[in-house]
C-alpha positions as CSV (number, residue, x, y, z in Angstrom):
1,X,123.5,20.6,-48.8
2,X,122.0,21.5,-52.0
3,X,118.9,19.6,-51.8
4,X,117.9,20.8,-48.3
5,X,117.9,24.5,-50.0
6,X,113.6,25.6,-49.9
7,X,113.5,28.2,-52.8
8,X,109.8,29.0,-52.1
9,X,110.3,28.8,-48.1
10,X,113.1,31.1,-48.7
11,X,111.0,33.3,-50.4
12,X,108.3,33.5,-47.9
13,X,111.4,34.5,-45.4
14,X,112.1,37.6,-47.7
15,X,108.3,38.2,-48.0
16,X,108.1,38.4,-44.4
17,X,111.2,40.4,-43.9
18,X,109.7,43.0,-45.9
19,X,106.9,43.2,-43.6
20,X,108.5,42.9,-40.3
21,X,112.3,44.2,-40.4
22,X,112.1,47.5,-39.1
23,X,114.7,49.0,-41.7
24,X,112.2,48.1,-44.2
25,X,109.5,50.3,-42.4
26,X,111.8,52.9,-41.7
27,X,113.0,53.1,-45.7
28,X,109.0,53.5,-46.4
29,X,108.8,55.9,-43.9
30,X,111.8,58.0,-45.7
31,X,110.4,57.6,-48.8
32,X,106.6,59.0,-47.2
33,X,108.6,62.0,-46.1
34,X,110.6,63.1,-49.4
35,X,107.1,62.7,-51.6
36,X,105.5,65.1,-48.6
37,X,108.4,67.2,-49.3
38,X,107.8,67.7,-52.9
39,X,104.1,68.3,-52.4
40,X,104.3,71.1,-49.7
41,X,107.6,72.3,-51.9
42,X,104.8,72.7,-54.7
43,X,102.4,74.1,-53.1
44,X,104.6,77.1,-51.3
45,X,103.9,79.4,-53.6
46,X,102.2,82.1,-51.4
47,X,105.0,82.0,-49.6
48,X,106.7,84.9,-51.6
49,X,103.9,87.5,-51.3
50,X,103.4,89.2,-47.9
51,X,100.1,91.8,-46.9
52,X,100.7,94.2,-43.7
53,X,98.0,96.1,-42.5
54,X,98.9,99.3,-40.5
55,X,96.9,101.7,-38.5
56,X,97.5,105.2,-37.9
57,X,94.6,106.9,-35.7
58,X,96.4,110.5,-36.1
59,X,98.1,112.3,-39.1
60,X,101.0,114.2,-38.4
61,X,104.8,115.5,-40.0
62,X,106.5,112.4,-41.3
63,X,109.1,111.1,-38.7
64,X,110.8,107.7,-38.5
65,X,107.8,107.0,-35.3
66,X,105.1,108.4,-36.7
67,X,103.9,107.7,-40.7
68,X,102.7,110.7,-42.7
69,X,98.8,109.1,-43.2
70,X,96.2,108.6,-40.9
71,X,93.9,105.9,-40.7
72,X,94.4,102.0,-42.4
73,X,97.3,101.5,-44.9
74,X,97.8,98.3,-46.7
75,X,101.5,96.9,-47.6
76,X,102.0,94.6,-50.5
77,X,105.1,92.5,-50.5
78,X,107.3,90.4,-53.0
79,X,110.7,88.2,-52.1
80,X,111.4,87.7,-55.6
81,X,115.0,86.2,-54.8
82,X,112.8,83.6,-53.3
83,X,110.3,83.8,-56.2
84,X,113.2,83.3,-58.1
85,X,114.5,80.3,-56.3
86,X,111.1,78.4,-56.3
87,X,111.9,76.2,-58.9
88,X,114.8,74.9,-58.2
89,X,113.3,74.2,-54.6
90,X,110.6,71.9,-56.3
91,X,113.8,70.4,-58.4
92,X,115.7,69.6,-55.5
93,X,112.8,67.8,-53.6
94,X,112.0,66.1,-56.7
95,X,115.7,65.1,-57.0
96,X,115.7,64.2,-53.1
97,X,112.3,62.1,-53.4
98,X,114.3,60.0,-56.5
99,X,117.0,59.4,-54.5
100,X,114.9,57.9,-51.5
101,X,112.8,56.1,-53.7
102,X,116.8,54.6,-55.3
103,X,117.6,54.2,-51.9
104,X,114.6,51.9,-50.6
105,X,115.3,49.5,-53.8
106,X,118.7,49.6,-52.9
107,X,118.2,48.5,-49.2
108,X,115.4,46.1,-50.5
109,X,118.1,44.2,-52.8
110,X,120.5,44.3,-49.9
111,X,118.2,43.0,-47.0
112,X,116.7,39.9,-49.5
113,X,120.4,39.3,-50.3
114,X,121.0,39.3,-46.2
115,X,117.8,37.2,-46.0
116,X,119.0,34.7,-48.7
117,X,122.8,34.4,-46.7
118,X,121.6,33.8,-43.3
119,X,118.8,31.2,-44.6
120,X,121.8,29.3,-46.0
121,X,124.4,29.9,-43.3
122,X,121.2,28.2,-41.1
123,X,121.0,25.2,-43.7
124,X,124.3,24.6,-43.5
125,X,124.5,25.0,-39.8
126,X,121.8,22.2,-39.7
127,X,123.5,20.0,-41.8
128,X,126.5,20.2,-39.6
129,X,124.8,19.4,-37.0
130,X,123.4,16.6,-37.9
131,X,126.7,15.4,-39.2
132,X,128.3,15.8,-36.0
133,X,125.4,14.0,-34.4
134,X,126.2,11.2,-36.1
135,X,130.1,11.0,-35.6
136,X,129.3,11.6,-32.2
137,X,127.1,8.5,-31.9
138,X,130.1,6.7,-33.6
139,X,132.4,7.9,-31.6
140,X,130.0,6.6,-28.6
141,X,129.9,3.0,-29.8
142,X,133.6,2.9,-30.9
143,X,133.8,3.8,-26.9
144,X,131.9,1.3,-25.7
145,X,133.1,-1.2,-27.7
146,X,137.1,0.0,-26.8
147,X,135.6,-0.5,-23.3
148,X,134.8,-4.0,-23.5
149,X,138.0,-4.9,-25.3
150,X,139.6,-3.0,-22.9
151,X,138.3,-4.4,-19.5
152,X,138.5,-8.0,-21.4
153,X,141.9,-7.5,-21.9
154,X,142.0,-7.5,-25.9
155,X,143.7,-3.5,-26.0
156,X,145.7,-1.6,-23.8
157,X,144.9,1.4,-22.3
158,X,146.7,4.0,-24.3
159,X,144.4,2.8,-27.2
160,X,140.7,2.8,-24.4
161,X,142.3,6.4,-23.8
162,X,142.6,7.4,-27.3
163,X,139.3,6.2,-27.9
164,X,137.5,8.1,-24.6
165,X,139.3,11.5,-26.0
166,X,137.8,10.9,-29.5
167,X,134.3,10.3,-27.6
168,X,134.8,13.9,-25.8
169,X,136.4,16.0,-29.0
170,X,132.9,14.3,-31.0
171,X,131.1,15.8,-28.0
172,X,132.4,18.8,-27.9
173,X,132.0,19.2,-31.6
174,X,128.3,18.9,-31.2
175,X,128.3,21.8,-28.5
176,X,129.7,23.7,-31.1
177,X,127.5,22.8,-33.8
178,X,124.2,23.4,-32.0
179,X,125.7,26.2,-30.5
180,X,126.1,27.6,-34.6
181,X,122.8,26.5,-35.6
182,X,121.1,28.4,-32.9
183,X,123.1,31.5,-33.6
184,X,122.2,31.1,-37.6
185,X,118.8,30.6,-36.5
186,X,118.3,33.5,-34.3
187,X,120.4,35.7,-36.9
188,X,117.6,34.6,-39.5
189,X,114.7,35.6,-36.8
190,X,115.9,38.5,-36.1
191,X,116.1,39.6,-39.9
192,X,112.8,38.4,-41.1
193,X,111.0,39.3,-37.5
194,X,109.1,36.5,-36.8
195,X,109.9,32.9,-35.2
196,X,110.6,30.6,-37.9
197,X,108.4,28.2,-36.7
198,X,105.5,30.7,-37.2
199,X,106.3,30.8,-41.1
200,X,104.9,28.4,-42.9
């Protein structure tokens, strides 16, 4: 089986995986959104400081409805606990975008590792095949010629019946076989997201 392994074709199967599987778009995406993170995490820093602006048209005696000034009064605000807290906030984004960034290379690894098993659980499939293809086509001829000793006289029929069951166990073998290299096949399209025929 060996020499029927393509290194470069498989490597044009991972190359396409990573620009058709939709996991692969998906960790991208990921990684888009924890760099987005860290950049609006950076640039929050307004966020801490708050300006009211209060009117008063009338003066009056201080009372928790009406305030002791009349006219415009300006409020300044600052959340220093969240002041505080700022830079751990970047830290943790940072830490977060890291991770996704770990993570895509680890799901990278994994899917050219997937790649690489189905590609040879198709080979092999293929080689079965044609092996069984063969036996079968044996099996036919050792039928036929069974047959003609048979209806000449030359073997009995519990040997002709032996030899039709054989014929029909080869057959059903190559059911089976194609029935394995279509599933490897469509296992291996459905990973790297095009037809394999379309990849030269």
């Amino acid at each position: 089986m060996m020499p029927e392994v393509n290194y470069s074709y498989l490597e044009k199967l991972i190359d396409t995986a990573r620009k058709y599987y939709p996991q692969v778009k998906i960790a991208k995406k990921k990684l888009e959104i924890a760099n987005i993170a860290v950049k609006k995490a950076q640039l929050d820093w307004f966020n801490f400081f708050s300006v009211t602006l209060n009117y008063s048209p009338n003066g009056g005696a201080a009372s928790l409805n009406q305030p002791t000034l009349a006219g415009f009064q300006v409020g300044f605000f600052v959340n220093i606990a969240a002041l505080l807290q700022k830079p751990y906030v970047i830290k943790s984004t940072k830490v977060e975008y890291e991770i996704a960034k770990l993570s895509q290379m680890d799901f990278d690894m994994i899917m050219a590792a997937d790649v690489k098993s189905r590609y040879i659980k198709y080979v092999q499939s293929g080689m079965q095949l044609k092996i069984q293809n063969r036996i079968a086509l044996e099996a036919e001829s050792i039928v036929k010629e069974t047959r003609y000793k048979f209806e000449k006289g030359e073997v009995n029929f519990e040997t002709f019946t032996k030899g039709v069951i054989y014929e029909s166990d080869n057959r059903k073998a190559v059911i089976d076989a194609e029935a394995n290299f279509l599933m490897a096949k469509s296992s291996l399209e459905t990973i790297v997201g095009k037809k394999l025929s379309e990849i030269q």
